[in-house]
C-alpha positions, 0 to 999 in steps of 0.5 A: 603888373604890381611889382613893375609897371604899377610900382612908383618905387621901382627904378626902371618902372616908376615913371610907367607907373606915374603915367598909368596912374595920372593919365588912365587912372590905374594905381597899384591894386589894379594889377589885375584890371590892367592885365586884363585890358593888355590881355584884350586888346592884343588879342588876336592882334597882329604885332607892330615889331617881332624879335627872334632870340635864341630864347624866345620871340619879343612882339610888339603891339599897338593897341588901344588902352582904356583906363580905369578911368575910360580914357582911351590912348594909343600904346605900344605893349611888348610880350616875350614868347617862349617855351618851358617844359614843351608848352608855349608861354607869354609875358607882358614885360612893358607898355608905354604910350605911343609917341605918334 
């Protein structure tokens, strides 16, 4: 979250971060607060898109997101699933707002 998402230095991920910060109100230091409320709202949610590779399973989610600020968006979230050492482990890589 910190180093990409929320990271207004990063060159793939400083427009995110721009975004998440003026339009729900998540800066860097809310890496955690933002993590959990990706982690809510996908849960037990059925993806919109899924991948198969030879190395993991990319899902895409569309969820609801509240900011820091309680305002409330429609975005898309993207998690790889794979295996490492026989256990099954997720990774947020992205969110980005709906464009419907």
């Amino acid at each position: 979250m910190e180093n990409y998402l929320l990271n207004n230095k990063h060159p793939e991920g400083k427009s995110k971060a721009k975004f998440l910060k003026d339009v729900l109100g998540y800066k860097s230091g809310d890496g955690k607060i933002l993590h959990d409320n990706l982690v809510k709202a996908v849960l037990n949610k059925k993806p919109v898109k899924v991948e198969n590779t030879s190395y993991r399973i990319k899902n895409t989610y569309k969820i609801k997101l509240v900011g820091k600020n309680n305002k409330e968006i429609t975005a898309n979230v993207v998690c790889i699933f794979q295996k490492d050492s026989g256990k099954t482990k997720y990774r947020i890589i992205t969110v980005y707002p709906d464009k419907r």
